[in-house]
C-alpha positions in Angstrom: 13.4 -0.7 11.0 16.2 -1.2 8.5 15.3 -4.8 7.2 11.3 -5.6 7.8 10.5 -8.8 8.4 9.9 -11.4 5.3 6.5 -10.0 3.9 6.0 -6.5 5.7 7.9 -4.7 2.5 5.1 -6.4 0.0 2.7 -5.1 2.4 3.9 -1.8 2.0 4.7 -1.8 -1.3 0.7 -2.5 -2.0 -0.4 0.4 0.0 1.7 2.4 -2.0 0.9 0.8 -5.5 -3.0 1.9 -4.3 -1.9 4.9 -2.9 0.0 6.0 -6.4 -1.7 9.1 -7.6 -3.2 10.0 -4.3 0.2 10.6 -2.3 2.7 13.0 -4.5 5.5 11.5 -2.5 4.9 8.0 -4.4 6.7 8.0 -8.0 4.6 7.3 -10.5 5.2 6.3 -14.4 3.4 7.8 -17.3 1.0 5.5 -17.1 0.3 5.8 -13.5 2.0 2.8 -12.4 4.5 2.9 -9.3 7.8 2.9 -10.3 9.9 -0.3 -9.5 12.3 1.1 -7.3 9.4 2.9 -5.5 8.0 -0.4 -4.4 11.4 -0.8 -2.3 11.4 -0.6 1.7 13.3 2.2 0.9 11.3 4.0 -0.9 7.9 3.2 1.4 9.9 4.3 4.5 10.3 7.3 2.8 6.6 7.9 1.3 4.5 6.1 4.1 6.5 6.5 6.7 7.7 9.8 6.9 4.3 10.9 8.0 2.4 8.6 9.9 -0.6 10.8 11.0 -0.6 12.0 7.1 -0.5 7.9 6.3 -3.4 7.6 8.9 -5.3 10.3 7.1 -5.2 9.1 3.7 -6.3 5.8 4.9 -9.3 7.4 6.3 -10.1 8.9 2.9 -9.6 6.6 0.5 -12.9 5.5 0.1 -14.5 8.9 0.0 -11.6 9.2 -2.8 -13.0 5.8 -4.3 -16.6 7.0 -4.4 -15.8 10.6 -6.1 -13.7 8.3 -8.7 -10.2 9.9 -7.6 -8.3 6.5 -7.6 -6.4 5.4 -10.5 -8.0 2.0 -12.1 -5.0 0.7 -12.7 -3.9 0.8 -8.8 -6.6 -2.2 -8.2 -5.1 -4.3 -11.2 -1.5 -3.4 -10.0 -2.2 -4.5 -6.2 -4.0 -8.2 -7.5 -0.7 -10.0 -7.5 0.0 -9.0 -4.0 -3.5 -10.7 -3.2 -2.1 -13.8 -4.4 1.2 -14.0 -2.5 0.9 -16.9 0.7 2.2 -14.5 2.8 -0.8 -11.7 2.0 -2.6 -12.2 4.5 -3.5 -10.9 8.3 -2.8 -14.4 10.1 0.5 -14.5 8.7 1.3 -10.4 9.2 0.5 -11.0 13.2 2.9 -12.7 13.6 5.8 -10.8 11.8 4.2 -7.0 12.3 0.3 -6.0 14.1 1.1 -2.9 11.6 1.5 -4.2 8.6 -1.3 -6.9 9.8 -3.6 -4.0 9.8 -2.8 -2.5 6.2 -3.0 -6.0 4.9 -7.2 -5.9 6.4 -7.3 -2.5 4.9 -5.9 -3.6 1.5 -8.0 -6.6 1.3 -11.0 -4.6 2.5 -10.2 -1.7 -0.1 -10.1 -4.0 -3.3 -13.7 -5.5 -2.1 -14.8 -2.2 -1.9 
C-alpha cells in the first residue's frame, strides 16, 4: 500500500514508538525516543512490515518484555498522544484497515497493561 488510509500511518507509527528499543530496525534518539522521520509510513513499511511473522512475534512478546522490565518508559509517555487522536480507535480502524484495527486493540490493551 503506497498511501494508507487517513489514520492507519498513526497506527503504525504507535506500534513503532512502543516498539522503539525492542526492534533494532526502528531509529531511535539518544534518548530513546523514535526519530521523526521514523514515525513516517515509510519508515514503518520498512521496520514493521518487512517482516510480518517477525512483527507477529514481537507482538507475542511484548508483555513477557514488559514484565522482565525490557521496555523503554518513555515508549508509554511517547504513545499517549496517539491515545488521544479521534481517529485512535478500533471502531473507526474497521472501517479503513481490520489490520491496523487490530494493532490499535493491542496498543490500547498494552498501555493498560
Amino acid at each position: 500500500m503506497a498511501t494508507p488510509p487517513s489514520g492507519v500511518e498513526d497506527v503504525f507509527s504507535a506500534v513503532c514508538v512502543l516498539l522503539a528499543g525492542i526492534n533494532p530496525a526502528i531509529a531511535v534518539q539518544r534518548n530513546g525516543k523514535v526519530k521523526k522521520e521514523g514515525r513516517s509510513w515509510d519508515a514503518c513499511k520498512k521496520s514493521l512490515l518487512g517482516n510480518i511473522n517477525g512483527l507477529v512475534d514481537e507482538l507475542k512478546q511484548y508483555k513477557a518484555l514488559i514484565d522482565k522490565e525490557c521496555v523503554p518508559k518513555i515508549n508509554f509517555n511517547e504513545v499517549r498522544p496517539y491515545l488521544q487522536m479521534d481517529h485512535f480507535n478500533e471502531d473507526a480502524m474497521n472501517k479503513k484497515n481490520s489490520a491496523a484495527a487490530g494493532l490499535v486493540k493491542w496498543v490500547e490493551n498494552i498501555v493498560r497493561y
